[in-house]
Structure formats: C-alpha cells, structure tokens
C-alpha positions in Angstrom: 4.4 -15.0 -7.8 1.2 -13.7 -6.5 -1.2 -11.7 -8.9 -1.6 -7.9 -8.0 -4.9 -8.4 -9.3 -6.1 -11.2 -7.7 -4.4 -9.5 -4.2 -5.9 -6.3 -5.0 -9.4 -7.6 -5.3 -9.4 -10.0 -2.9 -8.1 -7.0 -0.5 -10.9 -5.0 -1.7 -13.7 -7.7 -1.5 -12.7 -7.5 2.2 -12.8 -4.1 2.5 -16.2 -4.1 0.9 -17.4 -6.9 3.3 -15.9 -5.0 5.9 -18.1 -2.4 5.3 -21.5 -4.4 4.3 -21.1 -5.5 8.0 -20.5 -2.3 9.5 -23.6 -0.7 7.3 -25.5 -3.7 8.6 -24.4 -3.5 11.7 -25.2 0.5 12.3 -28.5 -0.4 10.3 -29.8 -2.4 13.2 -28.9 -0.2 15.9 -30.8 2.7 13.4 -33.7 0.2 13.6 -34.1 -0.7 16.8 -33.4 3.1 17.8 -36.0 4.3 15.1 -38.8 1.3 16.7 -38.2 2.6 20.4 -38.1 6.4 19.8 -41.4 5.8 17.8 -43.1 3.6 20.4 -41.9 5.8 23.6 -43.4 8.8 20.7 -47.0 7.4 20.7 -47.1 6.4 24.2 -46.5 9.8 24.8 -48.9 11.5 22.5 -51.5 8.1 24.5 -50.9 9.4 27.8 -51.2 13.6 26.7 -54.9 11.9 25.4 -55.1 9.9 28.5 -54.7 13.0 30.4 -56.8 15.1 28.1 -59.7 12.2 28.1 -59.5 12.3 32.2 -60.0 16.1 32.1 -62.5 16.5 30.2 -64.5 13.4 30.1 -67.4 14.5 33.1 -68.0 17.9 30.9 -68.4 15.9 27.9 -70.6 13.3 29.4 -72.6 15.7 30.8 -73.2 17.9 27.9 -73.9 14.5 25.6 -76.2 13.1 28.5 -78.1 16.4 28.4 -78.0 17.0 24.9 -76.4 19.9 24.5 -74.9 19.9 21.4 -74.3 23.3 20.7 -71.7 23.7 24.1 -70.6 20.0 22.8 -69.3 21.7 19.7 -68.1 24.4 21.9 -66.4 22.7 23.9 -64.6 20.5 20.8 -63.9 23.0 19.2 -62.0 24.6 21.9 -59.7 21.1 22.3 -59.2 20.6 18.8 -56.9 24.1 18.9 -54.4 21.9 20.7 -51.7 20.9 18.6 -52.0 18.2 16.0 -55.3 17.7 16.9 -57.0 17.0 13.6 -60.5 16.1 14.3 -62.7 14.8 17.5 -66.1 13.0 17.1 -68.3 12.5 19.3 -70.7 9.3 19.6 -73.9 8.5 21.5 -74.2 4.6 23.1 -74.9 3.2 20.4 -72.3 4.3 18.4 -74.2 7.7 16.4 -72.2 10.3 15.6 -72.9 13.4 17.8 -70.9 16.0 17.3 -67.5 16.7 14.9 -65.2 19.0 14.1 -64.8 17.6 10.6 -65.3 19.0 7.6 -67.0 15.7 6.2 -69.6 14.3 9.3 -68.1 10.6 9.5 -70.3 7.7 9.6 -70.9 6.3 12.6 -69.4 3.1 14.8 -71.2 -0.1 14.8 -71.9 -1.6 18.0 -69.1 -4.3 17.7 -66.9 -1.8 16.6 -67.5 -0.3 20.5 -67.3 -3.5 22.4 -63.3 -3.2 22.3 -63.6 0.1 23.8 -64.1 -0.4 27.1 -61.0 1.5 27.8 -58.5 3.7 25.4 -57.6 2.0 22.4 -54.6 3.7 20.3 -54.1 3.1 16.6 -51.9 4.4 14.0 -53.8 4.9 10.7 -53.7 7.0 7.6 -56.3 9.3 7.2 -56.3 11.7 4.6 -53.0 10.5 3.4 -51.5 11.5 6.4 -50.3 9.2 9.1 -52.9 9.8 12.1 -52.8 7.8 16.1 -56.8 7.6 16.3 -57.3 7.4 19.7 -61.0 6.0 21.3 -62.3 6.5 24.4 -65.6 5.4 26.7 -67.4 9.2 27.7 -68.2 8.6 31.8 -71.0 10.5 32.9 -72.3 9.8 36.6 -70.1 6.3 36.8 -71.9 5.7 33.6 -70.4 5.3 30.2 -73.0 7.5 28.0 -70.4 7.7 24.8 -67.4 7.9 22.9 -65.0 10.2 21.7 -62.2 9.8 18.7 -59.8 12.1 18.4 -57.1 12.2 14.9 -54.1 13.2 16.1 -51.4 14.2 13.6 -48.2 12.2 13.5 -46.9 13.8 10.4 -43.8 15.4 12.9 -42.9 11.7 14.1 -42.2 10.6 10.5 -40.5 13.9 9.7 -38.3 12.9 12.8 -37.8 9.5 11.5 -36.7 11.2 7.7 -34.4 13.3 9.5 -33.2 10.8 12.1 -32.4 8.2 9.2 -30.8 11.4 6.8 -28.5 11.8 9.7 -27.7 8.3 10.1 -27.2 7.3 6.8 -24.6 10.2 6.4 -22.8 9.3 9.7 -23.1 5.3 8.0 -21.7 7.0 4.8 -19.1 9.0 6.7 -17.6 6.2 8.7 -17.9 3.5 6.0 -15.6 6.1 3.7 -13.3 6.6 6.6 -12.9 3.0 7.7 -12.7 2.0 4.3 -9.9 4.5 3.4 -7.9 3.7 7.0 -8.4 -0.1 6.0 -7.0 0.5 2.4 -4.4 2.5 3.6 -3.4 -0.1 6.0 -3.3 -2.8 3.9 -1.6 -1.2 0.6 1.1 -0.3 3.7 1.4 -3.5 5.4 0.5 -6.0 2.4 0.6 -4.1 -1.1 3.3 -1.8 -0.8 5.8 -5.2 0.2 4.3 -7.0 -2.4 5.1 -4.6 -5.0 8.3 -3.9 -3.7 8.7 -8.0 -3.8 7.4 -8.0 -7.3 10.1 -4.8 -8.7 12.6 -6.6 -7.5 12.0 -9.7 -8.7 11.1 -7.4 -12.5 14.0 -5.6 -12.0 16.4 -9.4 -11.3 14.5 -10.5 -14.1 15.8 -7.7 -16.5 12.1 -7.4 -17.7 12.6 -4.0 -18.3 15.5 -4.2 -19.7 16.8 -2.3 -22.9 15.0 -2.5 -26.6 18.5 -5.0 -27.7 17.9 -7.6 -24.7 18.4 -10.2 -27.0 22.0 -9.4 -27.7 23.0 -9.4 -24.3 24.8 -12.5 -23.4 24.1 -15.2 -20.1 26.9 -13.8 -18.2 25.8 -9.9 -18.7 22.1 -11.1 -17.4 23.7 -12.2 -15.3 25.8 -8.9 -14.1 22.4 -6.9 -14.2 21.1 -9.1 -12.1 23.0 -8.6 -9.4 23.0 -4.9 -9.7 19.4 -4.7 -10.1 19.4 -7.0 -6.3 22.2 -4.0 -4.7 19.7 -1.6 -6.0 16.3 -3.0 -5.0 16.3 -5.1 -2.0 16.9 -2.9 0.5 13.4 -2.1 0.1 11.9 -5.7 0.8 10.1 -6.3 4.0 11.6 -9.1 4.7 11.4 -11.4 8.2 12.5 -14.0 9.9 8.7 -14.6 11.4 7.3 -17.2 9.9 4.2 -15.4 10.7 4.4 -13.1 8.6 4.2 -14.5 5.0 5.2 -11.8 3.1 8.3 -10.9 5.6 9.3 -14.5 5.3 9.1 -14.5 1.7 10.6 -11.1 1.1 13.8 -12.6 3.2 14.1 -16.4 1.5 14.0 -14.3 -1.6 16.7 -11.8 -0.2 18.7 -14.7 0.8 18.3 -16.7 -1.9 19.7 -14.0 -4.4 22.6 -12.9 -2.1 23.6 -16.7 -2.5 23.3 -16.1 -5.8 25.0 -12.9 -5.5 27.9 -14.2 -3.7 28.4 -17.6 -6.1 28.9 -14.8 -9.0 31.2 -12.4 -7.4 33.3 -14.9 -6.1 33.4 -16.8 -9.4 34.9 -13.6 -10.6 37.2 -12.4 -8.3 40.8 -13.8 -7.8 41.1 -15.3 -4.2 44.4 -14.3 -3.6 43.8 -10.3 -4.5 40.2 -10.1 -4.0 40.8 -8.0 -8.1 38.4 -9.2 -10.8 40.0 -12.1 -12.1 40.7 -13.3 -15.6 37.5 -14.4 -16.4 35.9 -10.9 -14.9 38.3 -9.4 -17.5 37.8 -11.0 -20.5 33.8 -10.3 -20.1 35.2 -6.4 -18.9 37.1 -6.3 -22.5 34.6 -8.2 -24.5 31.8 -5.4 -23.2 34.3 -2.6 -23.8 35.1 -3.7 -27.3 31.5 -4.0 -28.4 30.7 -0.7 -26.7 33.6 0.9 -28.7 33.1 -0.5 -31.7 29.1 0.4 -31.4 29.7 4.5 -30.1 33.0 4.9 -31.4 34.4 5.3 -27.5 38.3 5.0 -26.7 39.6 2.7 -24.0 43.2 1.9 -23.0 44.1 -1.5 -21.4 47.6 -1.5 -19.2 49.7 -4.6 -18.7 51.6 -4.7 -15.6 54.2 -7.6 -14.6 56.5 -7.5 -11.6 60.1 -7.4 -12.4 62.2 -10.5 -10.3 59.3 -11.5 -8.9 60.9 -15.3 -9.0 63.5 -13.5 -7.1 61.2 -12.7 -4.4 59.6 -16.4 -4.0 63.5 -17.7 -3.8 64.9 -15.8 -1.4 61.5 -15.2 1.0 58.9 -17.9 0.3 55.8 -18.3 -1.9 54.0 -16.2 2.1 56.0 -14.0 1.4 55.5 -13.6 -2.6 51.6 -14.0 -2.1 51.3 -11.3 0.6 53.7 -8.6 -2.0 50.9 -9.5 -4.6 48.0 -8.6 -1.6 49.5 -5.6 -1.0 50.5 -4.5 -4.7 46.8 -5.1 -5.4 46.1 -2.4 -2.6 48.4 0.3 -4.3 46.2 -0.3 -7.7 43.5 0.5 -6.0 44.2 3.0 -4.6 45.5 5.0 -7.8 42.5 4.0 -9.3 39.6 5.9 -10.9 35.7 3.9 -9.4 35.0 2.9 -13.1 38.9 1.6 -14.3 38.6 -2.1 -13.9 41.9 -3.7 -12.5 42.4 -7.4 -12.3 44.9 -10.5 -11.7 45.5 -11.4 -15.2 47.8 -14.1 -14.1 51.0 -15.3 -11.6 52.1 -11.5 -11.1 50.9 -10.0 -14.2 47.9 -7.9 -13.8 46.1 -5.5 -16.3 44.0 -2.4 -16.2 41.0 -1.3 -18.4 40.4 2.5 -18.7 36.9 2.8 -20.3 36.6 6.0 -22.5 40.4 6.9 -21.9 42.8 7.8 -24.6 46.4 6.3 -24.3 47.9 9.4 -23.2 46.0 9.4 -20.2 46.9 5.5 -19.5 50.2 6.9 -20.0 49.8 9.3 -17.3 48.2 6.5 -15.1 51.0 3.8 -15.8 54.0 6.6 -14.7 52.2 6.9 -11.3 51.8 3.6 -10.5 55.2 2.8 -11.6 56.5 5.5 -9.4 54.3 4.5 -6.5 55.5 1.2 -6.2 59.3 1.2 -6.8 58.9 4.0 -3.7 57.0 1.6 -1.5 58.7 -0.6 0.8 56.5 -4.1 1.3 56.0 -4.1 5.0 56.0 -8.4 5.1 59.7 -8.6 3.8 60.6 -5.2 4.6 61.7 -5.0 0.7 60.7 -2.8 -2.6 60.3 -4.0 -6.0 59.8 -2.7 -9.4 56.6 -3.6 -12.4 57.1 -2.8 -15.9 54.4 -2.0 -18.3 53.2 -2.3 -21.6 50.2 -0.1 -23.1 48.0 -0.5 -25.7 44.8 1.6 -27.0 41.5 0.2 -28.7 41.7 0.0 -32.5 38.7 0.1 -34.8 38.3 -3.7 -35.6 40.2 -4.8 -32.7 39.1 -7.8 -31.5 40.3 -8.8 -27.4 43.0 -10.9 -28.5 45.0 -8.4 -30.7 44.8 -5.4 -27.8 46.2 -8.3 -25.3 49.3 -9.0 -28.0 49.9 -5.1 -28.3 50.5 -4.6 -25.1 52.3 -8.0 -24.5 54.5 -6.8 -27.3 55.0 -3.8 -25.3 55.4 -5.3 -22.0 58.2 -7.8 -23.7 59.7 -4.5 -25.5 59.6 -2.4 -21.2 61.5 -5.6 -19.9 64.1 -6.2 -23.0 65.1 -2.4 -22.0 66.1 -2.5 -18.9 62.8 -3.3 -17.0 60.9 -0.5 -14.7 59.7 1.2 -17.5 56.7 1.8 -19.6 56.1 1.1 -23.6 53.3 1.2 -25.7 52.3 0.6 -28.6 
C-alpha cells in the first residue's frame, strides 16, 4: 500500500522544485533585464555628456587657453545646475586642476592617468558613498586639446530603479510561485491524492480497521460480512481504469475487481441456488447474530417456520420442473410480504424460515396469517395450481440458544400439520 507520507512529500518536493525552477528561471530573465536596462541607462546619461562635452567644449577651451578662470567657474557653475550633475573639474595639459565646483578642490591627474583619455572615457564609481558615472573628456581649443574636464554624475535614480524594478519582480516571482504552487497542489491532491485516499478508505474500511471497541469478538464469517458492506459502500468512489497508463486507475480497478470476486464467492456461498433466499448457512450466522444481540440488549426476535403442505404431491403428479419452479415463485411471494431487515431463507427441501429482528411474536403472528393467506389465494402460473404452507412460530427466550428456538417452532410446525395443516401454531 503506498505511504500518504512518502506520496505527500515526494508530491511536494516536486512542487518545491517546480518552483525553485521557475524562481530561477524568472531570476535570470530579472538579470539580464536589470544588466540591459542599466547599460542602455549609462549609455544614455554617456551620450547626454557627449552632447553636453560637444557644446560646450570650444567655450571651455577658450576660457582655459586664455585663463579666464573666473568665466570658467562661471560657466561650470552654470552646467552643474543640470540634473545629477554633482561636480565638474577642470584640468590644464598636464593634468592640474583648474577650476571645480567641489566643495573639497580634488587633487590633480597624473599624466598617465590622461594618456587614456584621448577621447570620452565613462566609469561607474562611488564617490561619496554614492554610486557616481565619472565621465572624462579632452577640452579642444583651436583643433588643439588644451585640457580636461570630469564631470560626477549622480546615478543614485538608476539604483533606485533597480530596488524598485527587483521589489516588483520579486512580488510578481512571489505571486506566481504561490499561484502555481497552489494550482499544482490542487491538481495533484485531485488527480493523485484524493484517489489514493479514497483507495486507502476503502481498503481501511474492507479491513474493518475502524471497526468497533469489541473487534475481537467478532467471528471470521462476520469480518467477513462487514467486508463486503464496507466494498457496497466505498467503492464507488475509486478511480479506477482500465488504462494501464494510469497507475492509480488501474490499481483502483484490480482492487475493485478483485473484491467483487470476493464479493460474489461470499454471496453466492450463502444464498440458495434454486431461490436466490439466504440459504441455511446464511441463516444459522443470521440466528447466531440475533441471539447474541438479544441476549447482549435484551432485544425480542421471532423466527417463522414455513413448510408446504403435499408438496410430494406436487413432484408426483407434475415433475421435480415443475416442483422447483412452485419453490421460485413461493420464494417471490416471501419477499414480497417482507419487511427490508426480516431475513427469509430456504431452510431446507420446501421448508423455509423467517427471522423478524426486534419483533415480538404477536407481530410474527400477524406476518405468518398474511403469508398463509397470500399463498393458498395464489394460483402458480407453471402448473396452473394453488397450494397451501403451514407454520410454526416461536419467539427468543432469555438463554435460548439457536437449536432450542429451531425445536420450538418445529414442535409447532409438527403440532400446524397434525391439525389439519394450513394453519399456524406457536409456541
């Protein structure tokens, strides 16, 4: 039988996979989304300084050229009211500061610090604790380079982006992992738990595991009895397949057809072939359960013995077909006056018997007048004949045991056919 643990962890270690893959998965498209917004980000901000270098670089040139350091600062200071701008320096040939519209004068650039920079260069730095693009640039002043600029320029708003772009992410990652995980478990408790367990009821239920507190006192042949009742009740919910495909289908109907075998072996081991009644076996487990049910709650029952007057008469003159049809059809009439929980049965040739659970003899009485009544009236449509029964009634005594309420009403029936027959005694 499989585990429900095992199952259910094993179906949850794939769900979790499942979802360890699809994190991933999204993960690396974050990644390679965050790696191209950021790149296409600075080459933006590159070519706004590109543009802003191109503009300006002649005036610049011009005013370090000719010295003019108080229209360089100026003209600085105007460009660093840009946004993000943080700082611009300006350096001489050599790599001297200039001018700068920092707060702290920067030291200079070493000369091999310049040779690189014989056009843009774009790095992102921290400066200041703050994530900065420094961007260099040669000054041209009449076709000549005569300096260099370097502008900070904040970047603070691209990592912002990135917090927020990976906040939003990682809630949509969170969002879909819950929703696909719950639509996987969903699908799997309906399409692999929910037949398991039904499977594994069943199979409790067959068992008698949850049977009553006394199980011990019940005998092989009442297991037995639950057993089948417990398969009427429970296996119409099996999934159950002829696919071998589908495992838990194909199980689910071996099981079911292995247990309607099983099923079908013990009705037909108690039921009489001729009648299709319980036969004697059936009723001596019937009377032996009713007897220990009495004698435990003190319950009445009434047991009926019923034996067909002449019925010799019938085989003689019409044939044992004949005789064995009257039986098929008296059988019928039983039924028929019957309550759903009396028990009637073939005890034997053409005697049968009737157990009235919680019944008093009055009522079994009541019961045996009817029945008599209902078949002297009725014509047997094989032979086109009618036929009487005669019957002897007994009622549950405290200490009886199955024997002595069979002998009462034996007595009884003996007593109904020494009187004339077609008649009812009890005793």
């Amino acid at each position: 039988m499989l585990s429900n643990r095992s199952l259910r962890f094993k179906i949850n270690l794939s769900i979790a996979m499942i979802l360890l893959i699809v994190t991933l998965v999204f993960g690396s498209i974050l990644a390679i989304y965050e790696i191209t917004r950021r790149n296409d980000a600075i080459q933006q901000v590159k070519q706004f300084l590109d543009d802003l270098t191109a503009q300006y670089s002649e005036q610049l040139g011009n005013e370090i050229f000719a010295g003019q350091e108080l229209a360089l600062s100026a003209t600085l200071a105007q460009l660093k009211k840009r946004s993000n701008i943080l700082t611009i320096d300006t350096y001489d040939q050599v790599g001297n500061l200039v001018v700068t519209t920092a707060a702290k004068s920067p030291e200079g650039l070493e000369l091999d610090q310049l040779r690189p920079f014989g056009s843009p260069v774009a790095r992102l730095q921290h400066w200041h604790n703050q994530p900065v693009l420094s961007y260099i640039s040669p000054i041209i002043a009449y076709n000549e380079p005569v300096g260099y600029w370097q502008i900070r320029y904040a970047m603070t708003t691209l990592n912002q982006q990135t917090l927020e772009i990976v906040s939003i992410f990682s809630a949509l990652i969170i969002s879909l992992s819950l929703l696909l995980g719950l639509l996987l478990n969903n699908i799997l408790r309906r399409f692999v738990l929910k037949p398991v367990y039904a499977l594994q009821k069943t199979m409790h239920s067959i068992e008698n595991r949850d049977g009553p507190a006394d199980q011990e006192e019940i005998d092989d042949e009442q297991r037995l009895a639950r057993m089948v009742c417990a398969f009427d009740e429970h296996s119409c919910h099996l999934k159950v397949s002829k696919e071998t495909q589908d495992e838990i289908g194909s199980l689910g109907y071996a099981f079911q057809q292995m247990l309607l075998a099983l099923k079908n072996a013990y009705i037909g081991s108690r039921t009489d072939v001729l009648t299709k009644l319980n036969n004697r076996r059936k009723l001596d487990e019937v009377l032996a359960f009713e007897i220990k049910q009495s004698s435990r709650y003190q319950n009445p029952f009434a047991f009926i013995l019923i034996d067909i007057d002449y019925f010799k008469t019938v085989n003689d003159t019409h044939g044992h077909l004949v005789g064995d049809r009257v039986l098929v059809e008296l059988a019928e009439l039983l039924q028929n006056c019957l309550r759903t929980t009396d028990i009637a049965g073939r005890w034997g040739g053409e005697e049968f018997i009737i157990i009235l659970p919680q019944q008093k003899r009055l009522h079994a009485q009541q019961l045996a007048e009817k029945l008599r009544n209902t078949i002297c009236s009725h014509r047997f449509t094989d032979a086109n004949i009618t036929i009487t029964a005669s019957f002897g009634i007994s009622e549950y005594l405290p200490g009886d045991s199955a024997a002595g309420l069979v002998k009462r009403a034996d007595d009884a029936l003996y007593e109904a056919k020494r009187f004339g027959r077609n008649r009812i005694v009890w005793q």
